[in-house]
N, CA and C atoms as a LAMMPS dump frame, in Angstrom:
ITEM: TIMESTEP
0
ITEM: NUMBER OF ATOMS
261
ITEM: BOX BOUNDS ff ff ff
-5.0000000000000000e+02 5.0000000000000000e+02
-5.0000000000000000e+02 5.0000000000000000e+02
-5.0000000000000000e+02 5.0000000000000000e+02
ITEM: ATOMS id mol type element x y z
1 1 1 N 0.839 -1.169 0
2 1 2 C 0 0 0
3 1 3 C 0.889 1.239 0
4 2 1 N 0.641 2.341 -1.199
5 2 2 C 1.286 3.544 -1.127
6 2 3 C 0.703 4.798 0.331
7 3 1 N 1.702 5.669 0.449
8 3 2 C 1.434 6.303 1.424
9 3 3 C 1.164 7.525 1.029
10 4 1 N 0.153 8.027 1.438
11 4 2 C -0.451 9.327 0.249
12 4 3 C 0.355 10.284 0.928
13 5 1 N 0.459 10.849 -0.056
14 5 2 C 1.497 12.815 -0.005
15 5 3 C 0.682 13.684 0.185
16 6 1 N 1.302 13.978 1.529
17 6 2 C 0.878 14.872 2.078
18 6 3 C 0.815 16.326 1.116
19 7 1 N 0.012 17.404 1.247
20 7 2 C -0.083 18.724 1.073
21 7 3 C 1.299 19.704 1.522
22 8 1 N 2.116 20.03 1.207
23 8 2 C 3.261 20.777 1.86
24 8 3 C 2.019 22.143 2.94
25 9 1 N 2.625 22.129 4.266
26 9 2 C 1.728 23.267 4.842
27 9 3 C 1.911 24.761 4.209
28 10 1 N 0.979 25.23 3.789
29 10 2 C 1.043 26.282 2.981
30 10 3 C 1.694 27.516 3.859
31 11 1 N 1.429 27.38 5.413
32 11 2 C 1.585 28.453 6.362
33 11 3 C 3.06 28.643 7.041
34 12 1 N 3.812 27.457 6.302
35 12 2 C 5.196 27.349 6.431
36 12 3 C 6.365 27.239 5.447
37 13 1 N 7.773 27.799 5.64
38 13 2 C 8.501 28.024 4.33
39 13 3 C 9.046 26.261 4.313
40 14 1 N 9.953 26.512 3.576
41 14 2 C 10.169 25.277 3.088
42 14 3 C 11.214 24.572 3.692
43 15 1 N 11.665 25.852 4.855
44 15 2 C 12.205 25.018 6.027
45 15 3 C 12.158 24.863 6.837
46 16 1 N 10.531 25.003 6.934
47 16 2 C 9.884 25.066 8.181
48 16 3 C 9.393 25.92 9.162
49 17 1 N 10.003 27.051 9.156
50 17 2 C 9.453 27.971 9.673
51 17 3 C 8.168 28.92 9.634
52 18 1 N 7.504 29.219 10.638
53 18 2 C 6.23 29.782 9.779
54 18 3 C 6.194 31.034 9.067
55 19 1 N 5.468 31.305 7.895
56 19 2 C 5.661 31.965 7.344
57 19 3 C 5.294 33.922 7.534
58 20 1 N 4.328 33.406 8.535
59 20 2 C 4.2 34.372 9.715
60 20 3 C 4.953 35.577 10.117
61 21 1 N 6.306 34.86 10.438
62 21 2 C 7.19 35.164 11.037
63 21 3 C 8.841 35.905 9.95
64 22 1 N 8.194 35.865 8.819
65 22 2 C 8.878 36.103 7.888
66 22 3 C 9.048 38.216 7.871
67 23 1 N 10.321 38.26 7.952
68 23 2 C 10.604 39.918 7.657
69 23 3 C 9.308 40.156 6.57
70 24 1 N 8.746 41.366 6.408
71 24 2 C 7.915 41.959 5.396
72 24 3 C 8.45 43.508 5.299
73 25 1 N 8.644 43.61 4.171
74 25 2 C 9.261 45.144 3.508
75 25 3 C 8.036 45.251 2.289
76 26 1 N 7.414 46.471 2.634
77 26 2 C 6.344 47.093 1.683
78 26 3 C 6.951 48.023 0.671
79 27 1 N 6.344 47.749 -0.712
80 27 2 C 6.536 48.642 -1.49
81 27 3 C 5.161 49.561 -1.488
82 28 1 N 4.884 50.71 -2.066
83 28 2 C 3.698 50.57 -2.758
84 28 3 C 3.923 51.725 -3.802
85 29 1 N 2.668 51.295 -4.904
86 29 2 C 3.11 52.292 -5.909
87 29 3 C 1.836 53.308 -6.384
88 30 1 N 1.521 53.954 -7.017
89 30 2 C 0.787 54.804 -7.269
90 30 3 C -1.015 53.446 -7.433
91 31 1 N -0.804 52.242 -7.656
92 31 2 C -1.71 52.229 -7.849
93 31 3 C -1.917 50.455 -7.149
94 32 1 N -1.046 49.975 -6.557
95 32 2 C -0.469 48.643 -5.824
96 32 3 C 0.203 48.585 -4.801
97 33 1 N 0.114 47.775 -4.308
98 33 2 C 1.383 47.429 -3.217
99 33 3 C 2.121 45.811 -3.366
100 34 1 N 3.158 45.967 -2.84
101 34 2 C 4.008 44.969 -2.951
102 34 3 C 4.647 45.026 -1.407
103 35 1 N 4.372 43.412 -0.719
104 35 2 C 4.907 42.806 0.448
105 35 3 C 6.124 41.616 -0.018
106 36 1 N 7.294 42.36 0.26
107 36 2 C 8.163 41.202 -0.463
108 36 3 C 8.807 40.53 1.276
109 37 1 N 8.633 39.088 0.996
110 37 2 C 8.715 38.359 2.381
111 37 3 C 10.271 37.554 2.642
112 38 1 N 10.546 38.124 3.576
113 38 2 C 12.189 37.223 3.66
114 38 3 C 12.281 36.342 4.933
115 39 1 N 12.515 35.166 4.645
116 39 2 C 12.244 34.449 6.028
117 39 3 C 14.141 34.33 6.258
118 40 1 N 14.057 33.717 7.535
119 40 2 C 15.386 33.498 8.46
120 40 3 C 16.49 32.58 7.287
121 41 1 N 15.743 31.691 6.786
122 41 2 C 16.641 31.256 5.989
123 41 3 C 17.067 31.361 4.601
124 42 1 N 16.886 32.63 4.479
125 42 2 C 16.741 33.145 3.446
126 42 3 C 16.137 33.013 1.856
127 43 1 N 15.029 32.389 2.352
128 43 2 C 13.773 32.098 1.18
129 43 3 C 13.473 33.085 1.023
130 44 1 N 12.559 34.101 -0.313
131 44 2 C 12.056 34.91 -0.529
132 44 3 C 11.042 35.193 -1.142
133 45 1 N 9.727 35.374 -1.018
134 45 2 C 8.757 35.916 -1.851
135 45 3 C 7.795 37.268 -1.881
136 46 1 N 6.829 37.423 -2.816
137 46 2 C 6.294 38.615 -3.071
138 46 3 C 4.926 38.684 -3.241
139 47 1 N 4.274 39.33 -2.252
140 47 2 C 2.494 39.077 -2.547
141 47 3 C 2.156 40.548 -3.659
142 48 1 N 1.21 40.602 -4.728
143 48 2 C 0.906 41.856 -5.015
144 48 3 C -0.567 42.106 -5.13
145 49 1 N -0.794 43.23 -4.118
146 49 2 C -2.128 43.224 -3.67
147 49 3 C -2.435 44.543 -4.186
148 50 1 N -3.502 44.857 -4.81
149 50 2 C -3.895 46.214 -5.536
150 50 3 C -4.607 46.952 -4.264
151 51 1 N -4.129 48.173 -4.276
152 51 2 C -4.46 49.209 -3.424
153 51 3 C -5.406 49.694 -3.29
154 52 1 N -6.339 49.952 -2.588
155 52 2 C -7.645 50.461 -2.166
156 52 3 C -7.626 52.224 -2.558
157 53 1 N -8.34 52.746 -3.587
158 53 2 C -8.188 53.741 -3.832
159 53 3 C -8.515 54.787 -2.686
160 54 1 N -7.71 56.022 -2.257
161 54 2 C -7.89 56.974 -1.164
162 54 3 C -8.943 57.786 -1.265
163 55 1 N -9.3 57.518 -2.464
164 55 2 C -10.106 59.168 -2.912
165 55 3 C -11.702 58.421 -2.834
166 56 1 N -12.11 57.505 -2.653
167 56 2 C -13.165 56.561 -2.623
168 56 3 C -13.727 56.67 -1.086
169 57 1 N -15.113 57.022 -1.034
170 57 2 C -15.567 57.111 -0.14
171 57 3 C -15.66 55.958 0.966
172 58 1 N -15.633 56.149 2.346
173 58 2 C -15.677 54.828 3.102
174 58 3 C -17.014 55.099 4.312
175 59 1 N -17.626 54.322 3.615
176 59 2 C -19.463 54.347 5.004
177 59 3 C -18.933 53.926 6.529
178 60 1 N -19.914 54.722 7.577
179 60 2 C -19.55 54.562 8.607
180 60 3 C -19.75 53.795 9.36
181 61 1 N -20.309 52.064 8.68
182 61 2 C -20.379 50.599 8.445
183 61 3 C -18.703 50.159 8.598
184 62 1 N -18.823 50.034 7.298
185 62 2 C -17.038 49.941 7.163
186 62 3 C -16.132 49.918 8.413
187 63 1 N -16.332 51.444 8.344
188 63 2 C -15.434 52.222 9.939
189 63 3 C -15.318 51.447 11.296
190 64 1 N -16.935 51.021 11.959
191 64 2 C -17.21 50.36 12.636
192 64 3 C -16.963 48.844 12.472
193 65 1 N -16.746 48.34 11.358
194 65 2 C -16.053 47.105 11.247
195 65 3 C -14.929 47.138 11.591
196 66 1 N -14.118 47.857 10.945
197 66 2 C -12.939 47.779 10.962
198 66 3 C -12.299 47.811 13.071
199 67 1 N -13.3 49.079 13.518
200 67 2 C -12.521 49.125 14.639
201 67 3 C -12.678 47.956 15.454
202 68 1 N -14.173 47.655 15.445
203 68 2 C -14.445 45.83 16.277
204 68 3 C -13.901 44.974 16.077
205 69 1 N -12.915 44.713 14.654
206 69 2 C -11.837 43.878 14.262
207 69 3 C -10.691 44.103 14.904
208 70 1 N -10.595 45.462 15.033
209 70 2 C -9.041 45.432 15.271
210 70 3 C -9.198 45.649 17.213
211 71 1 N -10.3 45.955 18.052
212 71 2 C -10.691 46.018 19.013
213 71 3 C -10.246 44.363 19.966
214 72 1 N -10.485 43.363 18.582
215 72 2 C -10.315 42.091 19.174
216 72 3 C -9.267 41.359 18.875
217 73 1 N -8.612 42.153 17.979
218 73 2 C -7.382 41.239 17.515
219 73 3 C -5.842 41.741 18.323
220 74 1 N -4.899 40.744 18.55
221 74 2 C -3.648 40.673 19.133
222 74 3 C -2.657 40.422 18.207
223 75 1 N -2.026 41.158 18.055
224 75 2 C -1.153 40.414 16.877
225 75 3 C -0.004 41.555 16.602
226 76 1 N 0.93 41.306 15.674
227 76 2 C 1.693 42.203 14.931
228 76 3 C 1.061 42.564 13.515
229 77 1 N 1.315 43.973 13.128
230 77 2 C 0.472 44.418 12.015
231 77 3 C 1.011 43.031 10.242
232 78 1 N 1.888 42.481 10.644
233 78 2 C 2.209 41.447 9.35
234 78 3 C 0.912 40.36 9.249
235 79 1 N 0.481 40.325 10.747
236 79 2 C -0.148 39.091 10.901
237 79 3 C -1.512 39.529 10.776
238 80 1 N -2.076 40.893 11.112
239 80 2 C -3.049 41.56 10.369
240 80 3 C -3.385 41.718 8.916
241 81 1 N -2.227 41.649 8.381
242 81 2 C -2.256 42.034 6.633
243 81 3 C -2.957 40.47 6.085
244 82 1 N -1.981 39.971 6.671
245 82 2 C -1.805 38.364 6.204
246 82 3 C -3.118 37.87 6.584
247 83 1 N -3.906 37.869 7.614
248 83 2 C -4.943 37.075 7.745
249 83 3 C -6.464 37.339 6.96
250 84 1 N -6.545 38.79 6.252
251 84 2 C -7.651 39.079 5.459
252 84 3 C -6.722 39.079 3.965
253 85 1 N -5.658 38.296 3.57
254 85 2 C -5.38 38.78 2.636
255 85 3 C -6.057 37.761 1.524
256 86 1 N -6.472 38.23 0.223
257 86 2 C -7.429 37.73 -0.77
258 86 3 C -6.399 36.358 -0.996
259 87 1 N -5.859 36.06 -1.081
260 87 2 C -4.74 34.544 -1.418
261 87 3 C -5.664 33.383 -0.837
């Protein structure tokens, strides 16, 4: 009997470490942003997430979401980005 293969954990680099925990250096550009990720062992990658336009109105729904989210959450702001991110 073969032994089925596992899924590599997506939430960890490839040497194990979580990915979590990985340096994050932001770019952003007139119309994007770029999180390029460097972990301890020097793996590297790049998320590119399109920027929420400034000039776009935000309801005071929204607002109130946002603060009850962040009212309950503990974390470092990487681990904020990372956990609503569209991926």
């Amino acid at each position: 009997m073969q032994k089925s293969k596992l899924e590599p954990d997506r939430g960890k680099c490839a040497c194990g470490r979580r990915k979590k925990d990985a340096y994050v250096y932001i770019y952003r550009s007139h119309q994007d942003r770029y999180l390029f990720h460097r972990c301890e062992c020097g793996t590297e990658w790049t998320e590119h997430r399109m920027d929420v336009d400034p000039a776009e109105p935000v309801s005071s729904d929204e607002v109130i979401e946002v603060h009850k989210r962040l009212a309950k959450f503990e974390g470092s702001i990487a681990e904020l980005l990372e956990q609503h991110s569209p991926n």
